[in-house]
KENUMAR-618299 format. One line per 2 residues: number of its first residue (from 1); their letters; for each residue x, y, z of C-alpha. Coordinates in pm, whole numbers, plus 32768, in hexadecimal, padded with zeros to 4 digits. Example, Ala and Ser with C-alpha at 12.3 -4.5 7.8 and 13.67 -1.06 7.14 Angstrom:
<drendos>
1> AS> 84CE 7E3E 830C  8557 7F96 82CA $
</drendos>
This chain:
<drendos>
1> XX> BCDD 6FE8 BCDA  BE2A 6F5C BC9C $
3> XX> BED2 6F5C BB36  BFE6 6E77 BB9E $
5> XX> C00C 6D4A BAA9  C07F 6BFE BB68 $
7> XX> C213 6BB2 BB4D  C227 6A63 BA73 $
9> XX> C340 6959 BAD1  C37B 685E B9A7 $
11> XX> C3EC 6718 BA2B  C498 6610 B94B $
13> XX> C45B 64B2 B9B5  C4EC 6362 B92A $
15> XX> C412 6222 B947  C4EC 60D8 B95B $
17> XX> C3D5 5F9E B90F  C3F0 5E7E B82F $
19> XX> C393 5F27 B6E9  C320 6087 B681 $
21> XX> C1F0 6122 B6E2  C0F4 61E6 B632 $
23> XX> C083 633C B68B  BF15 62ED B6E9 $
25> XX> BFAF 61CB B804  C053 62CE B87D $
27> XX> BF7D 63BB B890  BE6F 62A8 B963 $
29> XX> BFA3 62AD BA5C  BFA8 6408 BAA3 $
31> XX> BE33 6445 BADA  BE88 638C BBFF $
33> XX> BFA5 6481 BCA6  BF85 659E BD72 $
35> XX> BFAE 6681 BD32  BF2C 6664 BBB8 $
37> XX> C00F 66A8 BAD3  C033 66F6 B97A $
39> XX> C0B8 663F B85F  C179 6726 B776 $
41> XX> C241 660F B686  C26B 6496 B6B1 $
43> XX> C32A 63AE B5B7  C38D 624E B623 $
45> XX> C43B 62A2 B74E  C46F 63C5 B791 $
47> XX> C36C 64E5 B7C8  C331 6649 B867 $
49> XX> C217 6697 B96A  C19C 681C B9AF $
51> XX> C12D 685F BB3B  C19C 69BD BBCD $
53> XX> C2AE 6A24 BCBC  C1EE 69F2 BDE6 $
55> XX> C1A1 68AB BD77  C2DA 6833 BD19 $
57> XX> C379 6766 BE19  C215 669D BE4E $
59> XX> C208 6670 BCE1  C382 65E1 BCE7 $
61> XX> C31F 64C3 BDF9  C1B6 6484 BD64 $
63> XX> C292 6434 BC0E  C380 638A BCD1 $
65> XX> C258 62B5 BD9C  C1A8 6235 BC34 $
67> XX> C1F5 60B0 BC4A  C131 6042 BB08 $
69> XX> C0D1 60B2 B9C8  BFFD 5FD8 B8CD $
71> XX> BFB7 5EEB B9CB  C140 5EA8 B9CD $
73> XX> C22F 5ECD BAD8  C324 5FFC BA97 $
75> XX> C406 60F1 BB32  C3EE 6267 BB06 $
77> XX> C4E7 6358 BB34  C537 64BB BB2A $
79> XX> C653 6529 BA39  C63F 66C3 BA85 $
81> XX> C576 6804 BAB8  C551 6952 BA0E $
83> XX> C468 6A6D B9E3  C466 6A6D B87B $
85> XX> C407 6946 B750  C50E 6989 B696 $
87> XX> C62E 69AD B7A9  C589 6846 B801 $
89> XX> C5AC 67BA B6C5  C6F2 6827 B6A5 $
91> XX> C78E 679A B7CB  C6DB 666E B836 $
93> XX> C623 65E4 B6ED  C706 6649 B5C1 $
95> XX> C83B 659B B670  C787 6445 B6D3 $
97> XX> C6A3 6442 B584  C776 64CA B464 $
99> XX> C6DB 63B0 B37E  C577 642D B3A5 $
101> XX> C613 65A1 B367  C678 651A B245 $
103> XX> C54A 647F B1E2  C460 65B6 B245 $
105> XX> C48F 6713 B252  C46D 67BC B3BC $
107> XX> C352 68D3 B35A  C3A6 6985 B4D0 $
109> X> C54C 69C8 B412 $
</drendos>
């Protein structure tokens, strides 16, 4: 029996479209990837997906592949990876998204 827990890669991803999209719309797009992934935090435009290290570089082109979201045309790409949240947040979210920092405290700081 192995005790080993799986090695998590957090991926940040930016979503350029023609207005902001809500977490749920989102989420309908990535049920549809493989491998699944998991949505840790999405705000607007810019969000952060869970899959593990062995994962990682399918996970990067099945984000990369995801052509509409909402029923909208849009184009997804991927800003960085890291093994933790909160190195994540740090150096791909904070930067790009310091009004919604502003707005709401980070509870993974």
């Amino acid at each position: 029996m192995s005790t080993h827990r799986p090695r998590y890669r957090y991926i940040a991803f930016r979503v350029d479209g023609s207005r902001p999209f809500r977490r749920e719309e989102v989420l309908e797009a990535l049920r549809t990837t493989s491998p699944r992934l998991w949505l840790v935090d999405f705000a607007g435009t810019l969000g952060l997906v869970r899959t593990t290290h062995l994962e990682k570089d399918a996970a990067i082109h099945a984000l990369n592949d995801i052509g509409a979201i909402g029923g909208e045309t849009v184009r997804v790409t991927t800003v960085g990876t890291s093994g933790t949240i909160r190195a994540a947040t740090r150096k791909y979210l904070d930067r790009a998204d310091s009004a919604r920092r502003e707005h709401k405290k980070n509870p993974y700081k």
